[in-house]
C-alpha positions in Angstrom: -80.9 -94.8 38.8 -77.7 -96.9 38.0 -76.1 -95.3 41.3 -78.5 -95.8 44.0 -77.4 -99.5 45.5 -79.8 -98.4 48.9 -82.7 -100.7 49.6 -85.3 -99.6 52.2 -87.7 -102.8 53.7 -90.4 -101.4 55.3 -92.6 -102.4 57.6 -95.9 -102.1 59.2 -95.9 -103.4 62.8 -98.8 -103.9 64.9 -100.3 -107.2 63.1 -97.5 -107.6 60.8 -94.1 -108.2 63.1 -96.0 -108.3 66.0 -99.3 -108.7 67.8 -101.3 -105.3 68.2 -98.7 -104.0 70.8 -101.4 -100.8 71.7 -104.1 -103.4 72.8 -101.5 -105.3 74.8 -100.7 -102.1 76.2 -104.2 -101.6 77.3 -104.9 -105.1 78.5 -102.0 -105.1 80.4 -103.3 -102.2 82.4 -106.7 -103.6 82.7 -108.1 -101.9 79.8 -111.1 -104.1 77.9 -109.4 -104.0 74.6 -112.8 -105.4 72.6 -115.2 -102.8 74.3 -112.1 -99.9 73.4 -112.2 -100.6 69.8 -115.3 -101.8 68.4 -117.8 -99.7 70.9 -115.4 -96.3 72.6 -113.6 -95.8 69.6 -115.8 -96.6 66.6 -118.4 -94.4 68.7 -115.9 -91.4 68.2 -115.2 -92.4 64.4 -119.1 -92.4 64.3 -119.2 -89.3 65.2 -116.6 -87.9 62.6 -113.3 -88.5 64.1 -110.2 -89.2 62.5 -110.0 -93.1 63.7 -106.1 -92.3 64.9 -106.7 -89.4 66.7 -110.1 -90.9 68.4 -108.0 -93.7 69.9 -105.2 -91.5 70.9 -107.2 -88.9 72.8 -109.3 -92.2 74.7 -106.2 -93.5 75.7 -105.3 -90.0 77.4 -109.0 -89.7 78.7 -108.3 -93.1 80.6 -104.6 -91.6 82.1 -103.8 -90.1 85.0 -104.1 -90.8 88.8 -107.9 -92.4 89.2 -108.6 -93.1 85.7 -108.5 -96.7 84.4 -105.3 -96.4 83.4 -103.3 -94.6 86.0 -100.4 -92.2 85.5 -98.7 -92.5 82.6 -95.7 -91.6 80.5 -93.6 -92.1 77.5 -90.6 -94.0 80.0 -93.6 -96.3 80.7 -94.9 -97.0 77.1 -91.1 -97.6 76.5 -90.6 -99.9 79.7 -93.7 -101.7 78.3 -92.2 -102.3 75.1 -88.7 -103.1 76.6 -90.1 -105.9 78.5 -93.0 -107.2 75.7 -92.1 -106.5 71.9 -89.2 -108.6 71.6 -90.7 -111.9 73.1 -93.9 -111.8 71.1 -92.4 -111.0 67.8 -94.1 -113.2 64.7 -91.8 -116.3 64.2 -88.1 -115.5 61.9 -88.1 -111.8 62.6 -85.0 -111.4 63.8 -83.4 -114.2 61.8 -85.2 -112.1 58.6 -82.7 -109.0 59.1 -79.8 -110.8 59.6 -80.5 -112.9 56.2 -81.1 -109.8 54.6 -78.6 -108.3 55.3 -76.1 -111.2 54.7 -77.9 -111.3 50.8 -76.8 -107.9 50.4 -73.3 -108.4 51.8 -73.0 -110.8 48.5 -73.3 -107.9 46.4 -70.7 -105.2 46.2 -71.0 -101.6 47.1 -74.9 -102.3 47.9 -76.8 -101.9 51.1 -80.2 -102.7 53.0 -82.1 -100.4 55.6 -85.5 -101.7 57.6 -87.7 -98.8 58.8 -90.8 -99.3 60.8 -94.2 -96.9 59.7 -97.0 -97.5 62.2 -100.1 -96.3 63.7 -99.3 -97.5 66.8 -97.6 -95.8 69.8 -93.6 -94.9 68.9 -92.4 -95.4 72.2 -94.1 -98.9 73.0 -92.1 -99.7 69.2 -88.8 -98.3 70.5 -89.0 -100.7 73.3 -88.1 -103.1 71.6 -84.2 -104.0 71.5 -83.9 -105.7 68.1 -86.2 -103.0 66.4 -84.2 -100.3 68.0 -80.9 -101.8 66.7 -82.0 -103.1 63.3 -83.9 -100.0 61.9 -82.6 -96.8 60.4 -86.3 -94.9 60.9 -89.2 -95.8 63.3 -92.0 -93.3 62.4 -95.7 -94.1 64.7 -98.0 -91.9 66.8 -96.3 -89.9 69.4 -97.7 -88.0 72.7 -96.7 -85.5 74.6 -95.8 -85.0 78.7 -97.3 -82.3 80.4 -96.1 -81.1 82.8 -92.9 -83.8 82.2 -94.0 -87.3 83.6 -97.8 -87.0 82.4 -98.7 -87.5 78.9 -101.2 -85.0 78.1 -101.4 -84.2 74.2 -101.0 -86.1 70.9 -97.8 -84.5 69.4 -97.9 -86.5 66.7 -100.6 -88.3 64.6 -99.7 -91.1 62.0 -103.1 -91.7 59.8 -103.2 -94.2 56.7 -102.2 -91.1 54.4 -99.7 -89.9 56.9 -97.6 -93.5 56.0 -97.2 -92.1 52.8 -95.1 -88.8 54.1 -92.8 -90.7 55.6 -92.1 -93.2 52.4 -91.3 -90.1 50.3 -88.8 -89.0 53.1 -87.0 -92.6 53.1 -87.3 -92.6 49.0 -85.6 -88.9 49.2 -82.8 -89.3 52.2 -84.5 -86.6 54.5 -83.7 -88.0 57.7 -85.9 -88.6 61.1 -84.3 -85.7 63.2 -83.9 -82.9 60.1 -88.0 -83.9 59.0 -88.7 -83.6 63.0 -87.2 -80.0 63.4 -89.1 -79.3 59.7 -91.8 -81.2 58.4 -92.3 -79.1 55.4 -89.3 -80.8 53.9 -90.8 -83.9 52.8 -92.1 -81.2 50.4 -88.8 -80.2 48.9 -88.7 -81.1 45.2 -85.9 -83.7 44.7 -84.3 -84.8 41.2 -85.6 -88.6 40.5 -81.7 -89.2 39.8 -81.3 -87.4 43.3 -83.2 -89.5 45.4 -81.6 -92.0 48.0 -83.6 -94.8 47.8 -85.6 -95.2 44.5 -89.0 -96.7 44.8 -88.1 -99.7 42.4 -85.6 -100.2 45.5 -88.1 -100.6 48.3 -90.4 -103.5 50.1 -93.5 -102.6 51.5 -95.0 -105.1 54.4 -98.6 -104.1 56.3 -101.7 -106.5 56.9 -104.3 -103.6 57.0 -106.2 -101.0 55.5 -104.0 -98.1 57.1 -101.3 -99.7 54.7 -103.0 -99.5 51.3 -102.2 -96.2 50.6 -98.7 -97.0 50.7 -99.6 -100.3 49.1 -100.8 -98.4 45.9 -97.5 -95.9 46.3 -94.7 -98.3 46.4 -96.7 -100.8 43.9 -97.6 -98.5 41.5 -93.5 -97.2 41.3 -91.9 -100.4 40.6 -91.2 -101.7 44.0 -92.8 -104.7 46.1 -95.7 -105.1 48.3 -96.5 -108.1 50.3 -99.7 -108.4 52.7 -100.2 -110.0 55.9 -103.0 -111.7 57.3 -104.3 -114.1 60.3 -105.2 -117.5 57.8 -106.4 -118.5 61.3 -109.9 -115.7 61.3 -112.0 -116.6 58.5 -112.8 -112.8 58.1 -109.4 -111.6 58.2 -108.8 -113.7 55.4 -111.8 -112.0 53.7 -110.9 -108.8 53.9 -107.7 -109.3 52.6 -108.7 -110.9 50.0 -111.3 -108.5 49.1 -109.7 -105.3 50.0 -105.9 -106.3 48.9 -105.3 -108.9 46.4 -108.4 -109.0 44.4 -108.1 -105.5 43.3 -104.4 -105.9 43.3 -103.3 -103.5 46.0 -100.7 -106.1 46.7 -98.6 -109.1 45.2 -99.2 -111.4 47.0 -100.5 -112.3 51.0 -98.8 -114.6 53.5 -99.5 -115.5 57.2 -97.2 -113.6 59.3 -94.1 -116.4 59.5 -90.7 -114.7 58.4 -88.4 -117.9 58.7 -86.1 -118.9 55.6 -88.9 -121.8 55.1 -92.1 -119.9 55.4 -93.7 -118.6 52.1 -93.5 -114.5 53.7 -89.5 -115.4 54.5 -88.7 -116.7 51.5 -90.1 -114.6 49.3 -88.7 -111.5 50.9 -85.4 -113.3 50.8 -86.5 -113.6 47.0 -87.3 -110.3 46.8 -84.3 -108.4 47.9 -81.9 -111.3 45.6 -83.7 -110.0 43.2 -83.3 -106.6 43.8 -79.6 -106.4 44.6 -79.3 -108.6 41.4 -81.4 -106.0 39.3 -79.1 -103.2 40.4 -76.1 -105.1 39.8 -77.2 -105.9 36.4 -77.9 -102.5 36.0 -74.5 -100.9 37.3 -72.2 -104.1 34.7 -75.2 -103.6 31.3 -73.6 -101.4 29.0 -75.7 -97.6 28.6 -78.6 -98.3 25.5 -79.7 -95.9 23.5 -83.4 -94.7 23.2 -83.4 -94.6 20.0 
């Protein structure tokens, strides 16, 4: 795909660019995040529930005037957001898109979009000022107000296969608001030669086991995966060892430090050199035969 000169970074967030902004949602309103996860939830997972939706509908059990979390709507998960995300972002993030994009700017006619798949709670994520600005695409669980001030229904459900949907709809050019009006065209058959962003062009970034699905995607179609995890909790470190690198799922994991001098920093600085230099190489290399 000699024309394509579109890269797409994309991230995970809760964990990866940020603490888990959900449970500082809930603690912030009182909620015990520990006894939410690991006893209310996993009782409901237990008992066959898709683990997204089981957290989704808790959190709308415990809304609403004299429940534990009071009333609630989307202008306050964005409020929440607005005044949390940006201050507790993982060290370099901000200074990470601006470097990015000033690697790019090196290399004529080319280009570099972040996008933002999560699990979490999309309005908490569009809260946040520099995400908001920086990214193309912000795709994450979404509910619904009713009547309009009082969220009452999951509208939207992002699982660990779900993630993938929405990396075919970057890697194809559908965008946000055409895919919202008609989700069946993530299903649209698109030319390889067609496609926006080719998957060689992408950078996957996730710490947990919703992200291996698109892990194994992006990976196993030439692009780049790179793993977070907390070096500081033994079994963290474990588990990503175990469930990512030793069966290689990813390339390589890093603590969750994006500065020019941290390992994750530089080697996504690396990584999108590398890129822009591939398709450079590939737009100046003179046509080969197959033969």
């Amino acid at each position: 795909m000699r024309g394509s000169g579109i890269i797409a970074c994309i991230f995970d967030f809760d964990d990866t660019l940020g603490p888990d902004s959900t449970s500082m949602f809930l603690a912030s309103r009182g909620i015990d995040t520990g006894s939410f996860w690991t006893v209310d939830v996993r009782a409901r997972v237990d008992d066959g529930w898709d683990p997204s939706l089981a957290w989704l509908e808790l959190l709308l059990d415990r809304s609403g005037d004299g429940r534990p979390l009071g009333p609630l709507s989307n202008a306050d998960l964005r409020k929440f957001g607005r005044q949390t995300l940006d201050a507790n972002l993982f060290q370099g993030v901000e200074g990470l898109f601006t470097d990015l994009r000033e690697i790019v700017k090196g290399y004529p006619d080319q280009s570099v979009e972040f996008y933002v798949i999560s699990s979490g709670l999309r309005e908490i994520i569009l809260g946040s000022e520099l995400l908001s600005r920086e990214c193309a695409g912000i795709y994450a669980c979404e509910l619904a107000e009713d009547p309009p001030g009082t969220l009452a229904h999951v509208k939207r459900c992002v699982t660990f296969t779900e993630k993938t949907r929405y990396v075919f709809e970057i890697n194809k050019g559908i965008a946000a608001d055409d895919s919202r009006a008609n989700p069946l065209l993530v299903n649209k058959s698109v030319k390889h030669e067609d496609r926006r962003i080719p998957f060689e062009n992408m950078i996957y970034v996730g710490d947990g086991l919703t992200d291996i699905p698109c892990f194994s995607l992006v990976l196993a179609k030439d692009g780049q995966v790179f793993a977070v995890f907390d070096p500081t909790e033994e079994s963290k470190a474990k588990r990503a060892f175990v469930e990512f690198l030793q069966p290689h799922r990813v390339m390589s994991m890093h603590s969750p430090r994006y500065g020019p001098k941290d390992d994750l920093g530089l080697m996504l600085r690396m990584a999108v050199t590398q890129v822009c230099s591939r398709i450079q190489l590939q737009r100046t290399a003179p046509y080969s035969s197959d033969t």
